[in-house]
PDB file with one MODEL, atoms N, CA, C and O in Angstrom:
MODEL        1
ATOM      1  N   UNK A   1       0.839  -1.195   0.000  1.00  0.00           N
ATOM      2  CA  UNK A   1       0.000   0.000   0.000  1.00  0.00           C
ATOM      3  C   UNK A   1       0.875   1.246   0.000  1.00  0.00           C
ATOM      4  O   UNK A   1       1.973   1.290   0.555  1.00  0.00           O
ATOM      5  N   UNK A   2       0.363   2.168  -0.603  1.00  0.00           N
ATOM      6  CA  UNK A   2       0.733   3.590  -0.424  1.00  0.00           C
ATOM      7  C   UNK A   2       0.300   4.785   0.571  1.00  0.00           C
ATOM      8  O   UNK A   2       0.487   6.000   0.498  1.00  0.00           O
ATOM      9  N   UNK A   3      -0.253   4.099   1.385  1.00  0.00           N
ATOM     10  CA  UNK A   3      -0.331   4.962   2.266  1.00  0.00           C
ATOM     11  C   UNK A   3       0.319   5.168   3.467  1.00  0.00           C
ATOM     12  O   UNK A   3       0.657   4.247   4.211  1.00  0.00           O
ATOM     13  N   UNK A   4       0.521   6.429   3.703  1.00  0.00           N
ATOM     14  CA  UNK A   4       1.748   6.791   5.025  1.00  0.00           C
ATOM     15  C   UNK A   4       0.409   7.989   5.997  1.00  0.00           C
ATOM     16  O   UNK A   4      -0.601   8.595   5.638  1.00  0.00           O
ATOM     17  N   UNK A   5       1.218   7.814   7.426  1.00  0.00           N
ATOM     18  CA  UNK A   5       0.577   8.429   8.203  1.00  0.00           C
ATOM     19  C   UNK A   5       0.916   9.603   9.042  1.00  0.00           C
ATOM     20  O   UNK A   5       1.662   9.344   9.987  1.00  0.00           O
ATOM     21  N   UNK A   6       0.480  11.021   8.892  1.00  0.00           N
ATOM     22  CA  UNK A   6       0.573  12.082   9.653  1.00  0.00           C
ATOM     23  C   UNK A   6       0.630  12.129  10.897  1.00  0.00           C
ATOM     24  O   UNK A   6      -0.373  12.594  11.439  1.00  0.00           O
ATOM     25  N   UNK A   7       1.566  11.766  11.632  1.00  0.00           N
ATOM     26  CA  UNK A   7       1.747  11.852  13.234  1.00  0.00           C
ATOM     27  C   UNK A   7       1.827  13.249  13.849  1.00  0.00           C
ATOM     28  O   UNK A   7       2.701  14.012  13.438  1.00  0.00           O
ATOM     29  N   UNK A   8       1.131  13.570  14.634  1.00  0.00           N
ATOM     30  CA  UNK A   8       1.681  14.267  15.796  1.00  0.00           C
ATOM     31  C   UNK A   8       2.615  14.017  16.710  1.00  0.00           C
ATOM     32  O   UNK A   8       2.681  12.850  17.097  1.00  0.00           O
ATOM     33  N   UNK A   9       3.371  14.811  17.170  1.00  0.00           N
ATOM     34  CA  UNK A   9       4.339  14.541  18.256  1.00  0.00           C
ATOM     35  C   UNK A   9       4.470  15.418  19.018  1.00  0.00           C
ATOM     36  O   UNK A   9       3.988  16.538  18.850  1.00  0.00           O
ATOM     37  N   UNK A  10       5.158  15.061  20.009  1.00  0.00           N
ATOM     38  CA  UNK A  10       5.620  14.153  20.899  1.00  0.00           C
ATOM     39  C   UNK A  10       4.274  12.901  20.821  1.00  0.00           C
ATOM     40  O   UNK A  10       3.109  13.098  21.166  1.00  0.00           O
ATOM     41  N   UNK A  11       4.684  11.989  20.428  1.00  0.00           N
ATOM     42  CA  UNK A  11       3.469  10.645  21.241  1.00  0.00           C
ATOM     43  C   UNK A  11       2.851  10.709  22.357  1.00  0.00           C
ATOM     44  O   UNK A  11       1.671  11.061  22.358  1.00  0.00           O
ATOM     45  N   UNK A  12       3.552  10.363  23.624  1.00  0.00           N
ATOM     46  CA  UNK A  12       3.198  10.297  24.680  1.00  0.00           C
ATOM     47  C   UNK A  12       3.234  11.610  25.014  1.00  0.00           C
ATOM     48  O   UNK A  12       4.288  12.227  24.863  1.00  0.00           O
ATOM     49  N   UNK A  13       1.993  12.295  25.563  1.00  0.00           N
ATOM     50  CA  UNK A  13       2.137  13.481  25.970  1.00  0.00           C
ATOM     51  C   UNK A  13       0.903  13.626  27.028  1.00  0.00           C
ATOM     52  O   UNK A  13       0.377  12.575  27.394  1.00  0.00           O
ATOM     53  N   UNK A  14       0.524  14.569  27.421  1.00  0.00           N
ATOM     54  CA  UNK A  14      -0.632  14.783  28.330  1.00  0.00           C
ATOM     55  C   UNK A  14      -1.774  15.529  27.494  1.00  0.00           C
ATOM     56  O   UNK A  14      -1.223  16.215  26.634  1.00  0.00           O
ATOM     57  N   UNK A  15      -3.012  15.631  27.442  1.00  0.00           N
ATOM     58  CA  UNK A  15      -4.442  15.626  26.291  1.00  0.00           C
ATOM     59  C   UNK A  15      -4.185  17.336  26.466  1.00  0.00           C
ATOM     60  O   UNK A  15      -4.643  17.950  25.503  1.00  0.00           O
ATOM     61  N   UNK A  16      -3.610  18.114  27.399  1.00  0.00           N
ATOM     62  CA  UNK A  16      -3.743  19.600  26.958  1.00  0.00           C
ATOM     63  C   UNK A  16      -2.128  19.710  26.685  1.00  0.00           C
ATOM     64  O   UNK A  16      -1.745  20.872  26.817  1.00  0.00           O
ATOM     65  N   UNK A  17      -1.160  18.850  26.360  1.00  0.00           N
ATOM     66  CA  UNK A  17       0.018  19.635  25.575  1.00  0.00           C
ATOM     67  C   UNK A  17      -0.375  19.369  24.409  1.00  0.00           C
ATOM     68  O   UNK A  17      -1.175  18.530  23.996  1.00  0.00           O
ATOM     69  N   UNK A  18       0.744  20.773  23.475  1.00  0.00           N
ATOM     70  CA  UNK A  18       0.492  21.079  22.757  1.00  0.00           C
ATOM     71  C   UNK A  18       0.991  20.000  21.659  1.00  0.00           C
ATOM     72  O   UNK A  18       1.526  19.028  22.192  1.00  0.00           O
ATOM     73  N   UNK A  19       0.931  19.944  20.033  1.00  0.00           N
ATOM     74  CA  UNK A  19       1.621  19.092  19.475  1.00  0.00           C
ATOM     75  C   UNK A  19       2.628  20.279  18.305  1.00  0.00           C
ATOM     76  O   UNK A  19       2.280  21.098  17.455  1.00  0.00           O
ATOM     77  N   UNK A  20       3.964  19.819  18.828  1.00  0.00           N
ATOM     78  CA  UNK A  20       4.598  20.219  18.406  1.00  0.00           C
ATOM     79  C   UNK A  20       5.574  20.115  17.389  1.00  0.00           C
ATOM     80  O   UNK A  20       6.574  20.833  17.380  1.00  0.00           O
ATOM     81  N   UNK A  21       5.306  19.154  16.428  1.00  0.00           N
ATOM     82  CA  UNK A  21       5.662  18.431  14.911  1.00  0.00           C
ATOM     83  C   UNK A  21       4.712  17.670  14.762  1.00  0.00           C
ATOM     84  O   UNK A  21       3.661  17.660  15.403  1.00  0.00           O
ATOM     85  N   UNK A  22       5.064  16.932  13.828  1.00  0.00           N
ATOM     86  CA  UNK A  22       4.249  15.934  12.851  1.00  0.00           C
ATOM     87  C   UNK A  22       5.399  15.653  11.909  1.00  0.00           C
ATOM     88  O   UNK A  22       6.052  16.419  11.201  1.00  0.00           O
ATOM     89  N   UNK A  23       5.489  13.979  12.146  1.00  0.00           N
ATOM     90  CA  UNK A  23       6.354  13.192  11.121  1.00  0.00           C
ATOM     91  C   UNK A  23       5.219  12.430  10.312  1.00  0.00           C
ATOM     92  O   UNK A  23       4.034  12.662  10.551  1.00  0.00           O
ATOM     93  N   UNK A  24       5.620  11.504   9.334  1.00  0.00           N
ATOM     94  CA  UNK A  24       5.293  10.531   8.194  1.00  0.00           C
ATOM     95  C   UNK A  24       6.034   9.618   8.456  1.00  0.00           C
ATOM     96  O   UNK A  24       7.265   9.611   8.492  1.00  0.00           O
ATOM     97  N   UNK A  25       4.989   8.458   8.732  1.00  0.00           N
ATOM     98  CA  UNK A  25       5.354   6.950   9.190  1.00  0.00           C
ATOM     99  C   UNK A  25       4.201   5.892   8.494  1.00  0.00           C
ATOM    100  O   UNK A  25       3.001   6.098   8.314  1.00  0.00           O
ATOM    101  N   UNK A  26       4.900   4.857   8.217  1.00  0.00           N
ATOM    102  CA  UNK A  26       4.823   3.719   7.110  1.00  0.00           C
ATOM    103  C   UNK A  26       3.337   3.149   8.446  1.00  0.00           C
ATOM    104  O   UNK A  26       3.166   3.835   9.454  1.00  0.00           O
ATOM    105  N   UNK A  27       2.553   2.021   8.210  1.00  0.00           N
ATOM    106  CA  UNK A  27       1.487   1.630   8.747  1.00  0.00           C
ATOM    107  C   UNK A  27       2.386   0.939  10.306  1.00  0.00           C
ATOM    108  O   UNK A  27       1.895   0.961  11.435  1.00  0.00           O
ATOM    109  N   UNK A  28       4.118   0.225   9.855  1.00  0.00           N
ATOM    110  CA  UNK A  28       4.604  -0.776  10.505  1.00  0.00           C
ATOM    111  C   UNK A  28       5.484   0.401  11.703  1.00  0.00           C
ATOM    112  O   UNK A  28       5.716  -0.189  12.759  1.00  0.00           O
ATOM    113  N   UNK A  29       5.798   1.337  11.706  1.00  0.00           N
ATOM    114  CA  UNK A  29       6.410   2.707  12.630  1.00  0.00           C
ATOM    115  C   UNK A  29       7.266   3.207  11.791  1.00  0.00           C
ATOM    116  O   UNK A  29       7.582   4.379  11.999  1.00  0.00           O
ATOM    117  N   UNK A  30       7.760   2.648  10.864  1.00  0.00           N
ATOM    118  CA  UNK A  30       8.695   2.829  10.181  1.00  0.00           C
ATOM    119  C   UNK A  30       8.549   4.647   9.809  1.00  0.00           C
ATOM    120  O   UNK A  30       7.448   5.198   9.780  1.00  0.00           O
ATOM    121  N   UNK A  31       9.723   5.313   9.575  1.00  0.00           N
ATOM    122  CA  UNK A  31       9.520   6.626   9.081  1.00  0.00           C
ATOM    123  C   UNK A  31       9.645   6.542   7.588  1.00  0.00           C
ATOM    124  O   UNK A  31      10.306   5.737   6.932  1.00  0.00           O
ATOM    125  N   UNK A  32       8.696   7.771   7.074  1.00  0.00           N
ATOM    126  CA  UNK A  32       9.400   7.930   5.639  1.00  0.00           C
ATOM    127  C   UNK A  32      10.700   8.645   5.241  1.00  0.00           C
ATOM    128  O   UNK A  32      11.715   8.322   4.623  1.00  0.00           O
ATOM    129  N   UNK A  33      10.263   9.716   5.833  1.00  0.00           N
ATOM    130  CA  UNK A  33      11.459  10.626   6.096  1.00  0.00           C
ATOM    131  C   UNK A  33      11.996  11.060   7.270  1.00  0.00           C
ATOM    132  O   UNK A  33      11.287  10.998   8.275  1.00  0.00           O
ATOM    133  N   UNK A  34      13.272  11.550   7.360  1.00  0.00           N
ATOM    134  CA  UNK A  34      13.740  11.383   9.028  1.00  0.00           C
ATOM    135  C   UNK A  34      13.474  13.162   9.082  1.00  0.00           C
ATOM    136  O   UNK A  34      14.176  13.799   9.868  1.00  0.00           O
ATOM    137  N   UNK A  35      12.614  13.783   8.363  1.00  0.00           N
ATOM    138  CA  UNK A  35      12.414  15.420   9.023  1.00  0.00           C
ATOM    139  C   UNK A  35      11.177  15.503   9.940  1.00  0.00           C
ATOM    140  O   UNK A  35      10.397  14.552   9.992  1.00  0.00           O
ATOM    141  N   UNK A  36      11.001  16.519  10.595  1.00  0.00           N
ATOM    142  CA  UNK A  36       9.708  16.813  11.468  1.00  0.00           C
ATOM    143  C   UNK A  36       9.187  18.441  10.549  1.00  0.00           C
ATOM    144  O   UNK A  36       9.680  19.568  10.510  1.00  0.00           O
ATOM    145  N   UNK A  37       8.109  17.876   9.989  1.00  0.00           N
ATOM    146  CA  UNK A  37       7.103  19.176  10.000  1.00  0.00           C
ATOM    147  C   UNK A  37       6.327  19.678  11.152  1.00  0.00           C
ATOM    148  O   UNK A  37       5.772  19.027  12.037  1.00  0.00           O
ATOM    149  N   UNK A  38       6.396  21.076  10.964  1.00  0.00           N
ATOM    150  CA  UNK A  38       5.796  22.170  11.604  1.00  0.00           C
ATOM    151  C   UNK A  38       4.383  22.383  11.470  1.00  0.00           C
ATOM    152  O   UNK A  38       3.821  23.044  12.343  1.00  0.00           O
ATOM    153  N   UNK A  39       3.592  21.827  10.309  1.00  0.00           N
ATOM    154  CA  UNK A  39       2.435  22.070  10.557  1.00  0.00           C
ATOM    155  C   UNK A  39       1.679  20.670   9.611  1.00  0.00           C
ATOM    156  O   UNK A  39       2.314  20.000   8.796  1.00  0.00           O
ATOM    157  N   UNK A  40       0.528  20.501   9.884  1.00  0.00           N
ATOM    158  CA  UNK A  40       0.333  19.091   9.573  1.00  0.00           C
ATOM    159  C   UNK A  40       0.048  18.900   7.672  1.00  0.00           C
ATOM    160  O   UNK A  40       0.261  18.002   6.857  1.00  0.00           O
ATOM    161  N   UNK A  41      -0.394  19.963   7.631  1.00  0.00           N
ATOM    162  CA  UNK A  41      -0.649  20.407   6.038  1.00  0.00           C
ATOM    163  C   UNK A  41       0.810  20.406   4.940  1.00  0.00           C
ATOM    164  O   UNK A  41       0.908  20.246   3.724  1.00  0.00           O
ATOM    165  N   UNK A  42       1.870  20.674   6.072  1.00  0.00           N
ATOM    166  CA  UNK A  42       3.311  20.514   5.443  1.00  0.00           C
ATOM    167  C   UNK A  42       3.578  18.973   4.993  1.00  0.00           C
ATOM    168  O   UNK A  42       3.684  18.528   3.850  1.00  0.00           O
ATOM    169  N   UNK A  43       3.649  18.335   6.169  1.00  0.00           N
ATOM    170  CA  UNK A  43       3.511  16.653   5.981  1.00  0.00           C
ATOM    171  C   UNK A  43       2.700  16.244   4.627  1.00  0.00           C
ATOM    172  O   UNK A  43       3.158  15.626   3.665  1.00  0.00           O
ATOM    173  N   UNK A  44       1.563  16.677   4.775  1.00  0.00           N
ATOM    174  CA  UNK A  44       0.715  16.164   4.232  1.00  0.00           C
ATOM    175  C   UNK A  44       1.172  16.302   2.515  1.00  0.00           C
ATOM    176  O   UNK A  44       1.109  15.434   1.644  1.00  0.00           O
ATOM    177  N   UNK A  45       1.628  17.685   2.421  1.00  0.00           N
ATOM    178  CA  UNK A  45       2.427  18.185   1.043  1.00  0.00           C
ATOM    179  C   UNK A  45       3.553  17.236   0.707  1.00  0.00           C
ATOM    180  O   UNK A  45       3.673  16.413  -0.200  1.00  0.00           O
ATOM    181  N   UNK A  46       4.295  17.568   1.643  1.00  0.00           N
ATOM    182  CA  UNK A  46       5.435  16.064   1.398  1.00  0.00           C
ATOM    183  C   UNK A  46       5.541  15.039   1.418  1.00  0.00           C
ATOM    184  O   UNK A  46       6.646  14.515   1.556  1.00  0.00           O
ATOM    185  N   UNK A  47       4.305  14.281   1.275  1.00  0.00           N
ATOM    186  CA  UNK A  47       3.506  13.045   1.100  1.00  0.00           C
ATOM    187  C   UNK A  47       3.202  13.091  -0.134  1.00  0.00           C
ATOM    188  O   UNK A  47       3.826  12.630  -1.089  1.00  0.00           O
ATOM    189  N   UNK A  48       2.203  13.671  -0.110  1.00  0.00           N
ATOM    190  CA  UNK A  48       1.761  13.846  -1.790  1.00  0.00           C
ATOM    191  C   UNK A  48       2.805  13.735  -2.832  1.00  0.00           C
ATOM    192  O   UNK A  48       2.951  12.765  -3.576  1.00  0.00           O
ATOM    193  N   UNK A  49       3.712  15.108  -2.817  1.00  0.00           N
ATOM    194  CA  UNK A  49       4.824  14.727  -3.836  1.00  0.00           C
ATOM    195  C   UNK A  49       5.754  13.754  -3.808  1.00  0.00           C
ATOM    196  O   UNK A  49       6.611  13.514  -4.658  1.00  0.00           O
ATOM    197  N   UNK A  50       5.463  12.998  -2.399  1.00  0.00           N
ATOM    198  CA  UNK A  50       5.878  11.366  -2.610  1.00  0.00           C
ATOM    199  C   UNK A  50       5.524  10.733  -3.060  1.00  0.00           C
ATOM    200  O   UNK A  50       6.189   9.716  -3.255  1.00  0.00           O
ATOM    201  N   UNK A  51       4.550  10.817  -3.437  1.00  0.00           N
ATOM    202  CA  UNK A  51       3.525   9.519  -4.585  1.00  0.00           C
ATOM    203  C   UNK A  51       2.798   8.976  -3.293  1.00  0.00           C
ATOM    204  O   UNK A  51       2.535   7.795  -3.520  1.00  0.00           O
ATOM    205  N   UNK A  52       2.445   9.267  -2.272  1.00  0.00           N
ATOM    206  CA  UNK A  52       1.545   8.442  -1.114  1.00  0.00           C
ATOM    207  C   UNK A  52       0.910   9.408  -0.913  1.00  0.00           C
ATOM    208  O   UNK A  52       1.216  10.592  -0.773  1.00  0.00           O
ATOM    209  N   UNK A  53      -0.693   8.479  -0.891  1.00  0.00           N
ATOM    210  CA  UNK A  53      -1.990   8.898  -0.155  1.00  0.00           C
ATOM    211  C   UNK A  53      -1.610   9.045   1.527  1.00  0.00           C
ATOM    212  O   UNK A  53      -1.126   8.089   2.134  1.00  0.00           O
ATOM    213  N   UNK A  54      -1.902  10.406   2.218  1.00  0.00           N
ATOM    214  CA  UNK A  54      -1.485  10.324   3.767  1.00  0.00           C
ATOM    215  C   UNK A  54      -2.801  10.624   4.107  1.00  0.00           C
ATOM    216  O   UNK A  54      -3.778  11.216   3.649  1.00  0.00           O
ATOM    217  N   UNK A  55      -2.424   9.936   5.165  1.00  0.00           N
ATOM    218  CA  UNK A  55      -3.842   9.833   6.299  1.00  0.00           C
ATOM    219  C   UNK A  55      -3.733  10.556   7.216  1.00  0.00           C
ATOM    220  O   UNK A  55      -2.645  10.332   7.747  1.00  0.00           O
ATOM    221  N   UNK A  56      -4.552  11.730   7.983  1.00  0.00           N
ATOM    222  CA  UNK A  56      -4.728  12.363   9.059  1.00  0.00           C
ATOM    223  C   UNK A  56      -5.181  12.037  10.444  1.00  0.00           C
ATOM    224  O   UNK A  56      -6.196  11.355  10.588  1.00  0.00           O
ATOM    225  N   UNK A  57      -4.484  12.487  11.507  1.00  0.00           N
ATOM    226  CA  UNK A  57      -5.383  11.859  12.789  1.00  0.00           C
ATOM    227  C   UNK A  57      -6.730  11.953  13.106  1.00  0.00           C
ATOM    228  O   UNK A  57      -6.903  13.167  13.000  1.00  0.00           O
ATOM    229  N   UNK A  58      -7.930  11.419  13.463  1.00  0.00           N
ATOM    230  CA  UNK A  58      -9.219  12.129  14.140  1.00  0.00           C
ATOM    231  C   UNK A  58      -9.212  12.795  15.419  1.00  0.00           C
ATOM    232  O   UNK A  58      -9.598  13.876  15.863  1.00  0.00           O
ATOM    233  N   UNK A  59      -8.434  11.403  16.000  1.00  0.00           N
ATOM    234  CA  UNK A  59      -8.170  11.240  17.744  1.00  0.00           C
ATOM    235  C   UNK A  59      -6.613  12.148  18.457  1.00  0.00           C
ATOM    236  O   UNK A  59      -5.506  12.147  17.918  1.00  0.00           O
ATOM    237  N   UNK A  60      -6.861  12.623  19.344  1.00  0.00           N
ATOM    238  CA  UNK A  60      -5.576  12.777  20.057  1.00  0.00           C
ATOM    239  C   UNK A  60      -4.532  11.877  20.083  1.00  0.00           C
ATOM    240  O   UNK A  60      -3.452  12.232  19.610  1.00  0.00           O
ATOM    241  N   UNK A  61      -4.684  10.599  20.626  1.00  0.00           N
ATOM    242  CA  UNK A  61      -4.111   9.297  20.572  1.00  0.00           C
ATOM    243  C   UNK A  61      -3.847   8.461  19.885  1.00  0.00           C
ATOM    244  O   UNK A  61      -4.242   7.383  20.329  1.00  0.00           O
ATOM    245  N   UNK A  62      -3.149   8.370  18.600  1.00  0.00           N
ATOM    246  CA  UNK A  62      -3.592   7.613  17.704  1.00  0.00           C
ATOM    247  C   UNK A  62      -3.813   5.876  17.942  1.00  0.00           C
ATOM    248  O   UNK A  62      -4.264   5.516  19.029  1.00  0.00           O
ATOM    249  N   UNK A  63      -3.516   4.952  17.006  1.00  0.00           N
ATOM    250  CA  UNK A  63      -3.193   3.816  16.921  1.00  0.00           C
ATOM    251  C   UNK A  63      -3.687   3.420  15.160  1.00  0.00           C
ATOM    252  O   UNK A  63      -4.798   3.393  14.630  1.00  0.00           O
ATOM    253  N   UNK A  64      -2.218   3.136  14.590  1.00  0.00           N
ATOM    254  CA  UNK A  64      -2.129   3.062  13.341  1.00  0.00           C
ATOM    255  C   UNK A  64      -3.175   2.078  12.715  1.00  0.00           C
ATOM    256  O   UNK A  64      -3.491   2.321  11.550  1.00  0.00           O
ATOM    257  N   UNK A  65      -3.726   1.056  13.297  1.00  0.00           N
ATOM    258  CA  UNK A  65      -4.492  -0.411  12.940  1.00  0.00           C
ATOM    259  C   UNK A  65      -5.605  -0.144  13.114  1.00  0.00           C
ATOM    260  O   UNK A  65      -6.439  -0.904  12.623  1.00  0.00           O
ATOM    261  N   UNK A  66      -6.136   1.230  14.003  1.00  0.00           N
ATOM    262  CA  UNK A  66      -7.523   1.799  14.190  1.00  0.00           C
ATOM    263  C   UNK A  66      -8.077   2.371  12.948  1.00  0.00           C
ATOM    264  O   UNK A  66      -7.673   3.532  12.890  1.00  0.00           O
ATOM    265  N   UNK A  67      -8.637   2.161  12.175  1.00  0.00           N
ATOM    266  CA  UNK A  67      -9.449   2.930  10.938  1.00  0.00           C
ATOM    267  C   UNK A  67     -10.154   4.275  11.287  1.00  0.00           C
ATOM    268  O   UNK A  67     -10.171   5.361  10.708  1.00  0.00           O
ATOM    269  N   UNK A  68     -10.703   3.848  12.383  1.00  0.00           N
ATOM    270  CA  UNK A  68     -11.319   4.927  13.035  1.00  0.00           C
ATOM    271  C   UNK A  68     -10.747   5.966  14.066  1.00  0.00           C
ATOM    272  O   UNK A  68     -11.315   6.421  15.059  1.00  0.00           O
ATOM    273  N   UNK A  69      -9.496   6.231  13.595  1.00  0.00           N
ATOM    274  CA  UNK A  69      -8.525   6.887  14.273  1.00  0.00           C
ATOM    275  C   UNK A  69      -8.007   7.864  13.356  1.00  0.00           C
ATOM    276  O   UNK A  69      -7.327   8.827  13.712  1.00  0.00           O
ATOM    277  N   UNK A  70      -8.576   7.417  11.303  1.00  0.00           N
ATOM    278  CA  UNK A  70      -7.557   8.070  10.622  1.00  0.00           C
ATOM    279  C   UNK A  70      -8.969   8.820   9.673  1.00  0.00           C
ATOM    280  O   UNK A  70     -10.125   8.588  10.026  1.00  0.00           O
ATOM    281  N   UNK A  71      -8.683   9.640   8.567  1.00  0.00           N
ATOM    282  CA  UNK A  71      -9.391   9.660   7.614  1.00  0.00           C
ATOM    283  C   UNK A  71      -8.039  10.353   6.658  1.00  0.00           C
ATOM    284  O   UNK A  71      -6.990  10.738   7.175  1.00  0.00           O
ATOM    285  N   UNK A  72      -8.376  10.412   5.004  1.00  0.00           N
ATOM    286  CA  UNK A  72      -7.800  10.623   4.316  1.00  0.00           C
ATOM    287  C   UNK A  72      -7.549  12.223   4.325  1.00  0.00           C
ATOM    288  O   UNK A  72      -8.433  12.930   4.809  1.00  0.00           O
ATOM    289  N   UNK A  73      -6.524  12.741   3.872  1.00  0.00           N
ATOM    290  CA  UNK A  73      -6.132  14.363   4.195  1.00  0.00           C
ATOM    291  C   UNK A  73      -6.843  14.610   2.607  1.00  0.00           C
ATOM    292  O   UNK A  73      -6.812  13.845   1.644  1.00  0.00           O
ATOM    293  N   UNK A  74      -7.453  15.900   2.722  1.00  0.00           N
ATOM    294  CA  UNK A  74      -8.002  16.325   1.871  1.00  0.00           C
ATOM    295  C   UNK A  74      -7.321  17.741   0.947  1.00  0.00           C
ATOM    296  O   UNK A  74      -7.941  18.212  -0.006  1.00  0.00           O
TER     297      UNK A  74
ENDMDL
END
């Protein structure tokens, strides 16, 4: 598959910190690229001109295997 996923980061964090990057990671954790974007729409750009469909978070928390955790970036 071609699809990669828009993370927020830090992961582990507490539900009122803030998120302060967003990487692109393969379904397995794997990264695509080893940079951190600044805003999630950046990722999402540098996905695209990767040739991969990226998926956005819904949830604070993710979990990559949740469907209902992601929807497609528009």
């Amino acid at each position: 598959m071609n699809h990669v996923y828009v993370e927020p980061q830090p992961s582990a964090r507490l539900e009122s910190a803030p998120i302060t990057f967003y990487v692109l990671q393969h379904i397995n954790g794997q990264f695509v690229t080893n940079l951190r974007y600044r805003t999630e729409k950046e990722a999402v750009d540098v996905a695209r001109k990767l040739g991969f469909t990226p998926w956005v978070a819904r949830v604070r928390i993710t979990n990559r295997r949740n469907p209902e955790h992601w929807r497609f970036a528009e």
